[in-house]
Backbone as numpy.savetxt, mean C-alpha at the origin, in Angstrom:
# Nx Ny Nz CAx CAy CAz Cx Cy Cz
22.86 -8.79 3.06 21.94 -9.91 2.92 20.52 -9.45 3.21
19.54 -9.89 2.61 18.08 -9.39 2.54 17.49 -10.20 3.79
16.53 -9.51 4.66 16.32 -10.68 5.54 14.75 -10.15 5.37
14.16 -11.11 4.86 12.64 -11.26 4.32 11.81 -10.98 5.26
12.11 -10.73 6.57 10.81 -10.39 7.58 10.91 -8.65 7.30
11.69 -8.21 6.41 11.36 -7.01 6.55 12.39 -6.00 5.29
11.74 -4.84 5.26 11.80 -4.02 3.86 12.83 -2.92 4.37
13.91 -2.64 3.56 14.29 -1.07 3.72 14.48 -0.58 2.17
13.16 0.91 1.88 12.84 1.27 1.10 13.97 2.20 0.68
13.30 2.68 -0.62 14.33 4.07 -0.77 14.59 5.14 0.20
13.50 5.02 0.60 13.54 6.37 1.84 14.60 5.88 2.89
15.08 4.84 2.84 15.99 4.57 3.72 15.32 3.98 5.07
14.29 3.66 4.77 13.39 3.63 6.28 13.33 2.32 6.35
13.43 1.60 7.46 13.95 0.11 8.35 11.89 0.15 8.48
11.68 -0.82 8.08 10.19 -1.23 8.39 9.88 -2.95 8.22
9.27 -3.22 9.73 8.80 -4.61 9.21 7.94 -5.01 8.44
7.92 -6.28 8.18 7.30 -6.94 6.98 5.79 -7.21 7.83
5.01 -6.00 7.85 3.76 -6.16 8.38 2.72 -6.45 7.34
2.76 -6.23 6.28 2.02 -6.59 5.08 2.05 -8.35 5.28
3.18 -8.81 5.50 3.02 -10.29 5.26 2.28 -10.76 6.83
1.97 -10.15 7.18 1.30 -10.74 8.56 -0.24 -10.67 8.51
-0.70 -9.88 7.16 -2.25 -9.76 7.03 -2.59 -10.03 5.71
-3.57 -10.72 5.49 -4.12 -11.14 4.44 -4.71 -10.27 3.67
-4.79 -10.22 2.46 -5.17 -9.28 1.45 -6.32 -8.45 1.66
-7.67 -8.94 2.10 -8.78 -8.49 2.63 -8.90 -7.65 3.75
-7.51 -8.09 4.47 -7.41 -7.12 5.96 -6.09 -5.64 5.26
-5.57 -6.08 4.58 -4.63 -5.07 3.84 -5.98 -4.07 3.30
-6.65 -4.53 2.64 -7.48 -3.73 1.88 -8.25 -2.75 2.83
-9.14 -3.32 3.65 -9.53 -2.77 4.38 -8.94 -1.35 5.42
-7.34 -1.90 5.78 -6.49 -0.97 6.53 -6.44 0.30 5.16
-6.37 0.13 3.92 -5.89 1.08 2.69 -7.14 2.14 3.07
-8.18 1.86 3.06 -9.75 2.46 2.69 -10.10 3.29 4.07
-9.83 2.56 5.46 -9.87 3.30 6.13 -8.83 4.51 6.75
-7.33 4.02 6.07 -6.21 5.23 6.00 -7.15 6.37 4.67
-7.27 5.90 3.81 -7.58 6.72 2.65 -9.12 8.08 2.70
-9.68 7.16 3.62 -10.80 8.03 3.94 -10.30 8.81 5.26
-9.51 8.69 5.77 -9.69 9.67 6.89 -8.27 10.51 6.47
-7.18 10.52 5.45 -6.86 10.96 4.68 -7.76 11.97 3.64
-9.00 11.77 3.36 -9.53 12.98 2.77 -10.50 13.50 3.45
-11.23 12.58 4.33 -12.18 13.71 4.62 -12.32 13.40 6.37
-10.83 12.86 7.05 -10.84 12.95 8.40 -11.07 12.41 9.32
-12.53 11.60 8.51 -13.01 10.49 9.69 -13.04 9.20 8.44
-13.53 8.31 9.20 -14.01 7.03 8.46 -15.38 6.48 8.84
-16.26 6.02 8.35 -17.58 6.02 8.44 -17.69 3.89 7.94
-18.68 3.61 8.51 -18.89 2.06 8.09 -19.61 2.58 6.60
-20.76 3.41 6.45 -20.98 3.18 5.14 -20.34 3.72 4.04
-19.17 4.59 4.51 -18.10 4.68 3.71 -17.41 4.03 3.36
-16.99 3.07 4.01 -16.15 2.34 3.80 -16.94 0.88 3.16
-18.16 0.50 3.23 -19.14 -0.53 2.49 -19.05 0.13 1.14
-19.69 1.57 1.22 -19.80 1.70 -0.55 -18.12 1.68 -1.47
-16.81 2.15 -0.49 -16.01 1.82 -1.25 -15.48 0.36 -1.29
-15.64 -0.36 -1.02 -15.22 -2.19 -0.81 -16.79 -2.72 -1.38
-17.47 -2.16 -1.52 -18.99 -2.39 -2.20 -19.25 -3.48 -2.00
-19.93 -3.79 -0.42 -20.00 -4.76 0.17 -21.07 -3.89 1.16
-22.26 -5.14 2.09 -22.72 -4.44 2.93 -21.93 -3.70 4.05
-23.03 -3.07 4.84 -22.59 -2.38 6.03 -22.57 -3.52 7.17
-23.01 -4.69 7.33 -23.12 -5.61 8.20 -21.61 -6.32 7.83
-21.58 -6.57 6.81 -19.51 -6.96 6.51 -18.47 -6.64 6.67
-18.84 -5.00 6.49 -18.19 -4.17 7.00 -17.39 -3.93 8.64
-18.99 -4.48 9.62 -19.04 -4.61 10.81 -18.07 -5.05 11.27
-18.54 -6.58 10.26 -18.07 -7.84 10.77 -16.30 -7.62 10.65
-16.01 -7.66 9.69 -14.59 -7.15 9.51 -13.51 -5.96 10.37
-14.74 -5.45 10.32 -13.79 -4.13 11.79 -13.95 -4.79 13.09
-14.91 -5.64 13.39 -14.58 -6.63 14.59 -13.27 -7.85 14.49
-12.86 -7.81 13.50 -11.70 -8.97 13.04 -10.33 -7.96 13.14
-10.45 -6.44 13.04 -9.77 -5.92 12.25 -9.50 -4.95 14.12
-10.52 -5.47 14.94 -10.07 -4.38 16.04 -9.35 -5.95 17.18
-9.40 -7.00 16.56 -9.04 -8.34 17.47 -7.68 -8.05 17.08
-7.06 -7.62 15.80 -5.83 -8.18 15.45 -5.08 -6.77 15.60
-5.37 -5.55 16.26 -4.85 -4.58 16.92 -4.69 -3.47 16.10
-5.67 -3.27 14.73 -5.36 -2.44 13.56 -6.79 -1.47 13.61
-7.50 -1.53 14.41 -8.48 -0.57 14.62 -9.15 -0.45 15.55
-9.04 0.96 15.78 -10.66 1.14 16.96 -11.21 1.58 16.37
-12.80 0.86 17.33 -14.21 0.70 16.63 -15.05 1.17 18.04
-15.60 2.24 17.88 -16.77 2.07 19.06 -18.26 1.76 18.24
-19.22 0.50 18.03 -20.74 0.37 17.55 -21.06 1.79 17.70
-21.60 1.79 15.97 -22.04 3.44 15.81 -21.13 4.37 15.46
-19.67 4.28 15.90 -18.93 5.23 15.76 -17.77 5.25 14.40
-17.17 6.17 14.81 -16.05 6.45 13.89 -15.18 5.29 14.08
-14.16 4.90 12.72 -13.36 3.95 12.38 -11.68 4.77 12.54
-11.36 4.55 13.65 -9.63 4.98 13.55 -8.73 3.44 13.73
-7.85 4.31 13.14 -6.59 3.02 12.98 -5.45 3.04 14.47
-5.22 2.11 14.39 -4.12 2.27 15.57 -3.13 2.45 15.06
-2.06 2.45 15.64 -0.66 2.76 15.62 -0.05 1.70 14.34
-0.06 0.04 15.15 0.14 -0.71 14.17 -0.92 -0.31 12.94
-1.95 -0.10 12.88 -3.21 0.04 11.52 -2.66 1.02 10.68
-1.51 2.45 11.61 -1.00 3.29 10.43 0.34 2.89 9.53
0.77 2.05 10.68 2.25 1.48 10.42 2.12 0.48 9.08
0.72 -0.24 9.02 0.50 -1.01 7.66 0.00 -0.11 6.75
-0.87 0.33 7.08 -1.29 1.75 5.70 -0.03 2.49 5.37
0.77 2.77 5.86 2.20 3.15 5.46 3.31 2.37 4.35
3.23 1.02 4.98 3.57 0.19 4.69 3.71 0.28 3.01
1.87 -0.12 3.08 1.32 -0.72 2.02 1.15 0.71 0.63
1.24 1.63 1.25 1.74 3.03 0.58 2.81 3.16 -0.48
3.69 2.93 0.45 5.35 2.79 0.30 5.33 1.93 -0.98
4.97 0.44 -0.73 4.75 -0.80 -1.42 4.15 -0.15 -3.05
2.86 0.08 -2.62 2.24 0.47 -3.63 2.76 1.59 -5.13
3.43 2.13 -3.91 4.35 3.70 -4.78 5.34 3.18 -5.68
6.61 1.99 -5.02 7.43 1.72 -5.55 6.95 0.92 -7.09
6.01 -0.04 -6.92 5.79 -0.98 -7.73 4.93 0.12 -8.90
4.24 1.00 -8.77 3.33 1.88 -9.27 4.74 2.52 -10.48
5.38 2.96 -9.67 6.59 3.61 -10.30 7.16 3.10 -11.58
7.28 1.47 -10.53 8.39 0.98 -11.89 7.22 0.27 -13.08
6.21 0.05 -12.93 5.28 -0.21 -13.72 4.78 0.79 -15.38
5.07 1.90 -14.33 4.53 3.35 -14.77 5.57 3.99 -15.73
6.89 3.71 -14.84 8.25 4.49 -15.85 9.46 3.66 -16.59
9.44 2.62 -15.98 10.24 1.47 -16.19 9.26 0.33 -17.84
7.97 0.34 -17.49 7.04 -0.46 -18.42 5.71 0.40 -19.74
6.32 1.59 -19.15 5.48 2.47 -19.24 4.15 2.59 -19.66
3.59 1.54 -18.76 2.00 1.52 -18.60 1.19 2.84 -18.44
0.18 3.09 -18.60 -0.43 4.17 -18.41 -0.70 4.56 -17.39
-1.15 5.51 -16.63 -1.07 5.42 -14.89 -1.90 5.04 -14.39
-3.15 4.74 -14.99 -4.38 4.14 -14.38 -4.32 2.44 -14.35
-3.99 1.79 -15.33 -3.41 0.73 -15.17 -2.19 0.33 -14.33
-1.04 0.51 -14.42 -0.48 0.68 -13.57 -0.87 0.59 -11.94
-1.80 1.93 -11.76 -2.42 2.31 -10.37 -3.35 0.57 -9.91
-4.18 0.18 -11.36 -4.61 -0.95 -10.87 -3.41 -2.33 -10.98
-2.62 -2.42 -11.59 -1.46 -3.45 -11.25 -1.07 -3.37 -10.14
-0.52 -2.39 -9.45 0.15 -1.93 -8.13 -0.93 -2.47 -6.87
-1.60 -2.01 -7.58 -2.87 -2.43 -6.40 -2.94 -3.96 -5.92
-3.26 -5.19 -7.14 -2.56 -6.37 -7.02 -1.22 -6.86 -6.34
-0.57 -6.27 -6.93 1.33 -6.67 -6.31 1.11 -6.36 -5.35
1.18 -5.12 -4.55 1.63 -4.58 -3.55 1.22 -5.46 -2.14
0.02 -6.30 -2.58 -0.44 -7.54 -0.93 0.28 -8.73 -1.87
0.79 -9.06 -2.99 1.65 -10.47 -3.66 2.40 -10.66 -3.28
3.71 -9.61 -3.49 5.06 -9.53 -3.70 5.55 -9.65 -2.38
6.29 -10.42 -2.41 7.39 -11.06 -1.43 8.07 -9.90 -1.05
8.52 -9.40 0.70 9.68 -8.47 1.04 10.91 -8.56 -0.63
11.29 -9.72 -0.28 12.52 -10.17 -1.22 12.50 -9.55 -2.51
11.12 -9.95 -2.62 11.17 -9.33 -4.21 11.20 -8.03 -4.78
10.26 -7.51 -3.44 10.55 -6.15 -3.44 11.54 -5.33 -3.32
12.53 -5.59 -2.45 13.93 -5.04 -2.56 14.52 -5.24 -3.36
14.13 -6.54 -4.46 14.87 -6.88 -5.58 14.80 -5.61 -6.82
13.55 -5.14 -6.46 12.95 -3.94 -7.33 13.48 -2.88 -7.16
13.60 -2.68 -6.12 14.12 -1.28 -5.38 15.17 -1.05 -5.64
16.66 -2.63 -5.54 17.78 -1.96 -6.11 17.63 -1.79 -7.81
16.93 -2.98 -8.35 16.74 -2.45 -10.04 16.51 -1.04 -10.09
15.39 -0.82 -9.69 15.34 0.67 -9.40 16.45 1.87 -9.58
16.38 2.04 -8.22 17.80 2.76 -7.73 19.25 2.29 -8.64
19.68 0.86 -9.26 20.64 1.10 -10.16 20.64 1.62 -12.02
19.61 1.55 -11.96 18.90 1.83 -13.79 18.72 3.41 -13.30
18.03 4.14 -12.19 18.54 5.03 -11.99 19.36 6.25 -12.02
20.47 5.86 -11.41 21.88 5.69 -11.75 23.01 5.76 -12.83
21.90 5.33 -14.05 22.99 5.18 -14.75 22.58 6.13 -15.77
23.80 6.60 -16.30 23.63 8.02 -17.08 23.11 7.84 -18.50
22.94 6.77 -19.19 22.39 6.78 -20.42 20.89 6.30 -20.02
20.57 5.13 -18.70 19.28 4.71 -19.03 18.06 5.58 -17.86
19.02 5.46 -16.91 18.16 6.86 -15.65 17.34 7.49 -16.42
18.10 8.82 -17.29 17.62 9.86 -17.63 16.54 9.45 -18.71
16.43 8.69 -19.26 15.34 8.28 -20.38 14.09 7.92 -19.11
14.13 7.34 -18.30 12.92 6.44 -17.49 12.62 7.59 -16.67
13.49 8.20 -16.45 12.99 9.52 -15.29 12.17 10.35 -16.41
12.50 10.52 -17.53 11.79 11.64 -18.25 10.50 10.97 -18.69
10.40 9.96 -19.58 8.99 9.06 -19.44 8.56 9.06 -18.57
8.63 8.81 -17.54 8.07 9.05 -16.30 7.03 10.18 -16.05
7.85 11.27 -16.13 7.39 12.20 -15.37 6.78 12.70 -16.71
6.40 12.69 -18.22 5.69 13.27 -18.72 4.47 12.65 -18.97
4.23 11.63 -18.36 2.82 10.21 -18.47 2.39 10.86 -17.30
3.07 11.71 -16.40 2.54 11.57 -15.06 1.48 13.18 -14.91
């Protein structure tokens, strides 16, 4: 039985439904500051304004919302790190993003840049529920020896 407070992905990994506890704007925000300190280590406020292309005073304002609800430390002036819970949703929302990206990508066979922007939508929409609903579609089309091997190979030559 699916129990909607929470996801177990392909990876087999038991994770709560922390996505549904933050609103799209605070999802976004957790993505940009995983993503930047993912490439270049740290996270910066006007890094993170020019990618959400919004001021640096919104920015502020938001990492003060975003260090109340236990998903970032902020020292004024300083570097932007995530907490524990802040990686546990950037993970999350990873995971989320990958699966739906996938079946968009190999299953619909959208192009990957589209796709990349569909996924982007779903991934703060979609219900736990629905998502596992995907996951076994997934994993059983997969599976099966005439239609697997067609979606795995589209797949991977778009990619």
């Amino acid at each position: 039985m699916i129990d909607e407070s929470n996801i177990m992905l392909a990876t087999g990994v038991h994770m709560p439904n922390l996505a549904g506890r933050f609103n799209t704007t605070v999802q976004e925000y957790v993505e940009i500051i995983r993503d930047l300190v993912a490439i270049q280590q740290v996270a910066r406020v006007k890094d993170i304004a020019r990618l959400r292309q919004v001021t640096r005073s919104s920015v502020s304002t938001a990492l003060s919302n975003l260090v109340e609800l236990g998903l970032v430390n902020h020292e004024h002036y300083g570097y932007v790190a995530l907490t524990e819970t802040g990686r546990e949703l950037g993970d999350i929302l990873s995971l989320r993003h990958g699966v739906i990206q996938r079946f968009l990508q190999g299953f619909l066979a959208l192009d990957p840049e589209a796709a990349d922007r569909e996924a982007c939508v779903l991934e703060h929409a979609m219900s736990p529920e629905a998502l596992n609903a995907l996951i076994r579609f997934i994993r059983i089309v997969e599976k099966c020896p005439q239609c697997g091997s067609r979606v795995i190979s589209s797949s991977s030559t778009q990619s």
